[in-house]
C-alpha positions as semicolon CSV with decimal commas, in nm:
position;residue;x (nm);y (nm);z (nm)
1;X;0,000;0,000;0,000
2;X;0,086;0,391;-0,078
3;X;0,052;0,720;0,033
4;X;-0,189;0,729;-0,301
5;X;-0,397;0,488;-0,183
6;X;-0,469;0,665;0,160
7;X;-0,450;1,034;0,078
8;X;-0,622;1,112;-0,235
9;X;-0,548;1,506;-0,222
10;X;-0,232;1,571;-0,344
11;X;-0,172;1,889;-0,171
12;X;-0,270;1,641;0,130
13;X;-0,002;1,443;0,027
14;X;0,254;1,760;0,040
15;X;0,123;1,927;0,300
16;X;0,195;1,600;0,510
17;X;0,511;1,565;0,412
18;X;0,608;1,896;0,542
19;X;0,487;1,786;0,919
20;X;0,701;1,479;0,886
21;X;1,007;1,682;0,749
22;X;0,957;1,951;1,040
23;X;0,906;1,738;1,332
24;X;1,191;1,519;1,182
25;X;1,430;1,805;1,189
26;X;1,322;1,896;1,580
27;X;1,434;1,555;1,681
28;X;1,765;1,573;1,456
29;X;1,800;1,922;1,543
30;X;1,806;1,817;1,934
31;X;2,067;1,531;1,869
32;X;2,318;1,778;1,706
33;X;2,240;2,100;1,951
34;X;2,350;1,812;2,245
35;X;2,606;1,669;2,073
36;X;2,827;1,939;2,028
37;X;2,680;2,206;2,201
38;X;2,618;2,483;1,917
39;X;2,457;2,713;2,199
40;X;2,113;2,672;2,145
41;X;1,948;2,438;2,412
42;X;2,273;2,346;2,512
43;X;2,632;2,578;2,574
44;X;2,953;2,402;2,459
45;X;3,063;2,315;2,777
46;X;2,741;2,044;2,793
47;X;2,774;1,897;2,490
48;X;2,796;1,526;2,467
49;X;3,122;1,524;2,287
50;X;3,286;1,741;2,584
51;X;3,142;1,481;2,838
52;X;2,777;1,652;2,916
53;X;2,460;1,474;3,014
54;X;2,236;1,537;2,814
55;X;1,938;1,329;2,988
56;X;2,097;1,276;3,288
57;X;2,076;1,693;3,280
58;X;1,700;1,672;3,213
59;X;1,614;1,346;3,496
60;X;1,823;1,487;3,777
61;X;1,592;1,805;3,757
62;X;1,293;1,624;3,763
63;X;1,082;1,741;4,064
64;X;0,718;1,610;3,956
65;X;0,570;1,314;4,149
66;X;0,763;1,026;3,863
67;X;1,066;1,165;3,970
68;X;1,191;0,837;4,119
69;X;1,081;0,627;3,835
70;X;1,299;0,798;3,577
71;X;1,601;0,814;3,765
72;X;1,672;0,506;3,678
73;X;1,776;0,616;3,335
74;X;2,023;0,896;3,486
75;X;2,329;0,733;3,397
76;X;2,559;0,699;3,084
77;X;2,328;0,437;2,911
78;X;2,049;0,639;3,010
79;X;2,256;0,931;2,761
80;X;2,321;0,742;2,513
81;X;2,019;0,575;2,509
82;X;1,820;0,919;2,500
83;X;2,064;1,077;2,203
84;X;2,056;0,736;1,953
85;X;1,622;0,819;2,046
86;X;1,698;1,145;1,886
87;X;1,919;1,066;1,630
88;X;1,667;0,740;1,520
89;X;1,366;0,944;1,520
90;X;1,492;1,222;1,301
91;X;1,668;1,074;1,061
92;X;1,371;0,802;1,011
93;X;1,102;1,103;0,947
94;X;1,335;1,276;0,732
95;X;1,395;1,002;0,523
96;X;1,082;0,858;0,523
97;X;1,161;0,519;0,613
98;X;1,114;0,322;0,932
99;X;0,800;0,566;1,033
100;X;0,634;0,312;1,216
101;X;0,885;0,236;1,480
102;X;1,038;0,600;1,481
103;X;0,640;0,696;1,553
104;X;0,630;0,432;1,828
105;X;0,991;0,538;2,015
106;X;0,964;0,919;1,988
107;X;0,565;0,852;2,080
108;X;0,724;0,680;2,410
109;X;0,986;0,962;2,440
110;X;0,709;1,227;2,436
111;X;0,503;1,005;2,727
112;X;0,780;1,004;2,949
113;X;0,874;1,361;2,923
114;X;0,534;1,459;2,931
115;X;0,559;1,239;3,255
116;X;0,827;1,401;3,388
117;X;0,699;1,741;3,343
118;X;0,381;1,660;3,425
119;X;0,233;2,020;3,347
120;X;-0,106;1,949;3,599
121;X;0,114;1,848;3,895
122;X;0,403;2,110;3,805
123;X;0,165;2,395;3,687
124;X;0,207;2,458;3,335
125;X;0,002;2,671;3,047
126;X;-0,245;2,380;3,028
127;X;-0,299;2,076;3,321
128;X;-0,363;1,817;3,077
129;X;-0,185;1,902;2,772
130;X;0,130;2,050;2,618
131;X;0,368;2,006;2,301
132;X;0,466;1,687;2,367
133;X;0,109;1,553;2,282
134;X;0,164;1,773;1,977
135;X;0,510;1,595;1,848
136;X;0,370;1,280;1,922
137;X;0,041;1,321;1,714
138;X;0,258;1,443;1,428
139;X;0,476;1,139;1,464
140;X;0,141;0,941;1,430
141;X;0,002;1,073;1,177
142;X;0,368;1,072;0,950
143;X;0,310;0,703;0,996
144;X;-0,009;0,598;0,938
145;X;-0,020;0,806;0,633
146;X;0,252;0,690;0,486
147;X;0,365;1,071;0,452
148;X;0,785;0,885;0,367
149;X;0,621;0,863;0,028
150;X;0,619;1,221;-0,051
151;X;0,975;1,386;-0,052
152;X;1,122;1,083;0,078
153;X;1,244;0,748;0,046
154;X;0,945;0,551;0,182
155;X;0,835;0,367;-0,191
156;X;1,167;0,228;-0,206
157;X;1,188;0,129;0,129
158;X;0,889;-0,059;0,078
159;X;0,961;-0,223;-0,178
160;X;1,294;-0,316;0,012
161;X;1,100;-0,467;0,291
162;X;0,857;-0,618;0,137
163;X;0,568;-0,780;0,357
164;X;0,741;-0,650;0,640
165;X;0,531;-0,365;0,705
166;X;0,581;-0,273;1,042
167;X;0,890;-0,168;0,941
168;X;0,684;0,071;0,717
């Protein structure tokens, strides 16, 4: 099955592309801002390659009522574990390829952040939801539309995988 099949409009088509190449770039974006430290989210000085945290950072200033539950990832695997999350999810959406289990991972990511910042216990613009809800839906709806067929690679790759679809 194709994009074709599901969306009929083609500026449908385009227009979902675009989500899956913008929410795409935030996750790849975050990977190389914590990686070397280019000064946006994160200074030099905390950038993975010059021995920073970067979700050890983020769990040790947890103060909502999970904040025991994640610390168990507020360690070096819990890092590299968090940045390969980043780097996955944004290269898969802006490819095109491997939507399904880049929408399931970065869907997870965005629960347990949401978790962690858990705007009703914390106080935040809205009690229920926030942006995280937001990036997940787009992650979502990248997959099950199929939007890796439109300015990206995800025909090929499924003709590469074959009947493999959840690799979709």
């Amino acid at each position: 099955m194709y994009q074709e099949q599901i969306v009929t409009s083609p500026g449908a088509r385009k227009t979902l592309a675009i989500g899956r190449i913008i929410i795409g770039w935030v996750f790849f974006w975050a990977f190389i801002d914590k990686l070397f430290g280019l000064g946006f989210m994160t200074p030099a000085e905390r950038a993975w390659i010059n021995g920073g945290t970067p979700a050890q950072g983020f769990i040790k200033g947890i103060e909502g009522p999970f904040h025991d539950v994640f610390q168990v990832f507020a360690n070096p695997f819990g890092d590299a574990l968090f940045m390969v999350g980043l780097l996955g999810i944004g290269v898969a959406m802006l490819a095109g390829a491997g939507l399904r289990i880049a929408a399931v991972t970065g869907t997870l990511l965005m629960l347990f952040m949401y978790l962690a910042e858990l705007p009703g216990a914390l106080g935040g613009t809205n009690p229920i939801t926030d942006s995280h809800w937001v990036e997940a839906m787009l992650l979502i709806i990248a997959a099950v539309t199929l939007s890796g067929d439109t300015w990206g690679v995800g025909k090929w790759w499924a003709k590469m995988i074959g009947n493999k679809t959840w690799l979709r």
